[in-house]
C-alpha positions as CSV (number, residue, x, y, z in Angstrom):
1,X,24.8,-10.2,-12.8
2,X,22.4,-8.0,-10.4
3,X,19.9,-10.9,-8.3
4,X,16.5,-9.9,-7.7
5,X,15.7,-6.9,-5.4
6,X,14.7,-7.7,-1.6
7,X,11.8,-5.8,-0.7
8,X,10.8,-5.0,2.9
9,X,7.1,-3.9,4.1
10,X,6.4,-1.8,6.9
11,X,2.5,-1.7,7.9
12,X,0.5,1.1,9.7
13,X,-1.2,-0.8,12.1
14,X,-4.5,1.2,11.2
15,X,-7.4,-0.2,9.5
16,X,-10.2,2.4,8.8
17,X,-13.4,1.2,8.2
18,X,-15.9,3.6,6.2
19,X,-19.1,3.7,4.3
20,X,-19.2,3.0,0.6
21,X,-21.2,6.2,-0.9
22,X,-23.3,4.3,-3.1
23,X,-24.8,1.6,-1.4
24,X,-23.6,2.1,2.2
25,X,-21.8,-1.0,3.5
26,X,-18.8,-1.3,5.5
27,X,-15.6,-0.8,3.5
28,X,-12.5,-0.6,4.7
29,X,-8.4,1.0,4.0
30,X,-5.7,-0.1,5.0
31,X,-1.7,1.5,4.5
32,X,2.0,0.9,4.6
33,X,5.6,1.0,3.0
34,X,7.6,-0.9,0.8
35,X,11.3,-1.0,0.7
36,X,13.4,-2.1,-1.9
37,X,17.2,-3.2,-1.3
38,X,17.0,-1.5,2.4
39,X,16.0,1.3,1.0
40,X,12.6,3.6,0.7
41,X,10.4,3.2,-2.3
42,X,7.1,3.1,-2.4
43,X,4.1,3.8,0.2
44,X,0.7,1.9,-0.6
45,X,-2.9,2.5,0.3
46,X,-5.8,-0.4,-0.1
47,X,-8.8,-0.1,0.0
48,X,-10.7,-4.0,0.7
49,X,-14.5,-3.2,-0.7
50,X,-15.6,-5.8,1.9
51,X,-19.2,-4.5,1.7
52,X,-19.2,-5.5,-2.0
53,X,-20.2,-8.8,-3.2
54,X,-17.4,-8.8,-5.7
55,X,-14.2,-9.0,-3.9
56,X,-12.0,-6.3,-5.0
57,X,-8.8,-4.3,-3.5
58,X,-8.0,-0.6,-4.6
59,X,-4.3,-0.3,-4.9
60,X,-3.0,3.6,-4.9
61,X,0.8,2.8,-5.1
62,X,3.1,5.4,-5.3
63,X,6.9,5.3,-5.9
64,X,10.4,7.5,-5.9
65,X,11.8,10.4,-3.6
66,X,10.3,8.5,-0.2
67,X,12.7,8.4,2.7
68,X,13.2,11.9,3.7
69,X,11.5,12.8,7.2
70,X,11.9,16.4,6.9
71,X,8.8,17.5,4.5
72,X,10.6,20.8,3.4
73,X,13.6,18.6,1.6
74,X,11.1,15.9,-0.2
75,X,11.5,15.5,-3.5
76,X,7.4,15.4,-4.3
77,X,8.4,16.2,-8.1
78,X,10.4,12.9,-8.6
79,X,7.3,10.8,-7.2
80,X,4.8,9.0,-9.6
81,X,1.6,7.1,-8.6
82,X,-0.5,4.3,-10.3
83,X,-3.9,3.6,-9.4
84,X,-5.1,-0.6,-10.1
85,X,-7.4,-2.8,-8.9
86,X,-6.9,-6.5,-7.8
87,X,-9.6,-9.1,-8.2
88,X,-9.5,-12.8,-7.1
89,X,-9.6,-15.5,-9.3
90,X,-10.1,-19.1,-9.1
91,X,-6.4,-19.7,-8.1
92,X,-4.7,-16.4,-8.3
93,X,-5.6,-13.0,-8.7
94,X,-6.1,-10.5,-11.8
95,X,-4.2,-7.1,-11.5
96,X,-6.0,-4.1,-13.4
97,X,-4.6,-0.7,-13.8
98,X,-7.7,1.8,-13.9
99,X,-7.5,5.7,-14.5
100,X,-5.8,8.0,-11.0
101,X,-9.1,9.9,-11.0
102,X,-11.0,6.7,-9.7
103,X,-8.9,6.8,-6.8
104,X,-9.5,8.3,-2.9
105,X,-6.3,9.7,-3.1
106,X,-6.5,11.4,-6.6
107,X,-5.9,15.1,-4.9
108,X,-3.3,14.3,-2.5
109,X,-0.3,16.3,-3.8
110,X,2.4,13.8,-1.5
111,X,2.3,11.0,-3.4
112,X,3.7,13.1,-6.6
113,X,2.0,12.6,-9.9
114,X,-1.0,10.8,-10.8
115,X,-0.2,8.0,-13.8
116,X,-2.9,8.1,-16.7
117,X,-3.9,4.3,-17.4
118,X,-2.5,4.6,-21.0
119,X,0.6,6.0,-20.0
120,X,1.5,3.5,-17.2
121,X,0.8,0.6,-19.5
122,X,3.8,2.5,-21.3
123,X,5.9,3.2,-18.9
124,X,9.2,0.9,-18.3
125,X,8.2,1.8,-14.3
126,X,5.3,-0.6,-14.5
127,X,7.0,-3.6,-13.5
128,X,8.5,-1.4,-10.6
129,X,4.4,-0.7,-9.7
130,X,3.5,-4.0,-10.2
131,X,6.2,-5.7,-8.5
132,X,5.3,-3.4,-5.2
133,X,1.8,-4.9,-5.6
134,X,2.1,-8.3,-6.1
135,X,4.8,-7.6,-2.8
136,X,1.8,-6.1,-1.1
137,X,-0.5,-8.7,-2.2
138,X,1.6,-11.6,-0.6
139,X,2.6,-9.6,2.4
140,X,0.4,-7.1,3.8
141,X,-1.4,-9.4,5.7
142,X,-5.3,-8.0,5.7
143,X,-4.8,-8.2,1.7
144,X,-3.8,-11.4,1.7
145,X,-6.5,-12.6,3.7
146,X,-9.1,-10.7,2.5
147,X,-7.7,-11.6,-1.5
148,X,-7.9,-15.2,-0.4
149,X,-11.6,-14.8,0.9
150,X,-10.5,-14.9,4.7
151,X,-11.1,-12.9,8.1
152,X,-9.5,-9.7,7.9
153,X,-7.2,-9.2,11.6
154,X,-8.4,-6.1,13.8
155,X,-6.2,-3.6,14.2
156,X,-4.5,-5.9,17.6
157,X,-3.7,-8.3,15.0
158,X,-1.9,-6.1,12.6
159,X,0.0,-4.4,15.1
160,X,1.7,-7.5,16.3
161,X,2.7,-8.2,13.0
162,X,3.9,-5.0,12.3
163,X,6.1,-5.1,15.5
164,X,7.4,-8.6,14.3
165,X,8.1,-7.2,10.9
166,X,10.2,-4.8,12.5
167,X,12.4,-6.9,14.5
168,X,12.8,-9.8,11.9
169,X,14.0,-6.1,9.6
170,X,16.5,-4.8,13.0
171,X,20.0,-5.9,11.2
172,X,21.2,-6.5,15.1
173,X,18.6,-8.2,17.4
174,X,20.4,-9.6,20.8
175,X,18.3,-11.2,23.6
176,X,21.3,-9.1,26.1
177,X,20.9,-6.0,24.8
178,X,17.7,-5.7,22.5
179,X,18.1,-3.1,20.1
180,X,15.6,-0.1,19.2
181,X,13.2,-1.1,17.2
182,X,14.6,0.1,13.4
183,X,12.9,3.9,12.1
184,X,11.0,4.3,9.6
185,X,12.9,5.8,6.6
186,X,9.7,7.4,5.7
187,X,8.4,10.6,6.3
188,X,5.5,11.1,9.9
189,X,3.4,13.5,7.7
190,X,1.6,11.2,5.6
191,X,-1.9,11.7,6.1
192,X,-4.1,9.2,7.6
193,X,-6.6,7.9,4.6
194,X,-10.2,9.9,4.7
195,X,-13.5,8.3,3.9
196,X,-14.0,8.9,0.3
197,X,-16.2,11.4,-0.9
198,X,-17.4,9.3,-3.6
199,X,-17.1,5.7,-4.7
200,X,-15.8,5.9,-9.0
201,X,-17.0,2.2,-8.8
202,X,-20.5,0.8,-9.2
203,X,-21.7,-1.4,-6.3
């Protein structure tokens, strides 16, 4: 019998703070990668609408052909993105999938091709997108914290985590001879998140 898949993330320690279009308050995005089963699978981009008065996180989650560093030999064809939002509840959260077009990202040609709501809620790769955020939820901690109605860490603070992510991930860590910290299996061109041009979603 196959046992559960073991995912691994692997945060940017960027957080980038913009202003919402519509009203004007401080938002802010935050990014990483999931692995599954030691190997690449999925990058994430959230955006935390702190500015808003209902707490909501934009998930952009895309999935397949990650792991390649050389941009000339990714497989962009095989790669499929879902946009969703998550939205706290009294004990747990709601996850929503919404349509790609309401998403920042909706013209970035990297993370493959955009998922139509109806189409996802078809798919048999919805539990993979769901399972990555629900992973991401849990573990990426500015999420987490800002899901649960907490500070969101500065940048200082995600970067020490990221660095102890990556040594609790090193297969060989030895206080004699520490080893390099582990590379990313993902590819050093994916662009840094711009302020969106337009918020899809009323303030």
């Amino acid at each position: 019998m196959t046992g559960q898949p073991t995912y691994v993330i692997e945060l940017n320690e960027r957080i980038k703070t913009f202003d919402c279009p519509d009203c004007g308050r401080k938002s802010m995005t935050v990014w990483g990668f999931v692995s599954r089963n030691n190997a690449a699978h999925a990058i994430y981009y959230a955006g935390l609408m702190t500015g808003h008065d209902q707490t909501s996180v934009r998930l952009t989650v895309s999935i397949g052909g990650w792991g390649v560093e050389n941009v000339d030999e990714q497989n962009v064809e095989s790669r499929r993105w879902v946009f969703m939002e998550a939205r706290p509840t009294s004990d747990r959260y709601e996850l929503m999938v919404r349509e790609p077009d309401e998403s920042y990202y909706f013209n970035k040609t990297i993370l493959g091709k955009p998922t139509a709501r109806a189409e996802a809620l078809a798919s048999p790769l919805l539990k993979d997108f769901f399972a990555v955020a629900d992973f991401v939820a849990f573990n990426d901690p500015a999420v987490r914290s800002y899901l649960k109605g907490e500070r969101v860490g500065s940048e200082r603070d995600r970067l020490a985590i990221a660095v102890l992510l990556n040594q609790l991930a090193s297969p060989s860590l030895s206080r004699r001879s520490p080893s390099p910290p582990t590379p990313s299996p993902y590819p050093t061109s994916i662009p840094h998140p711009p302020p969106p041009p337009h918020n899809p979603f009323s303030c």
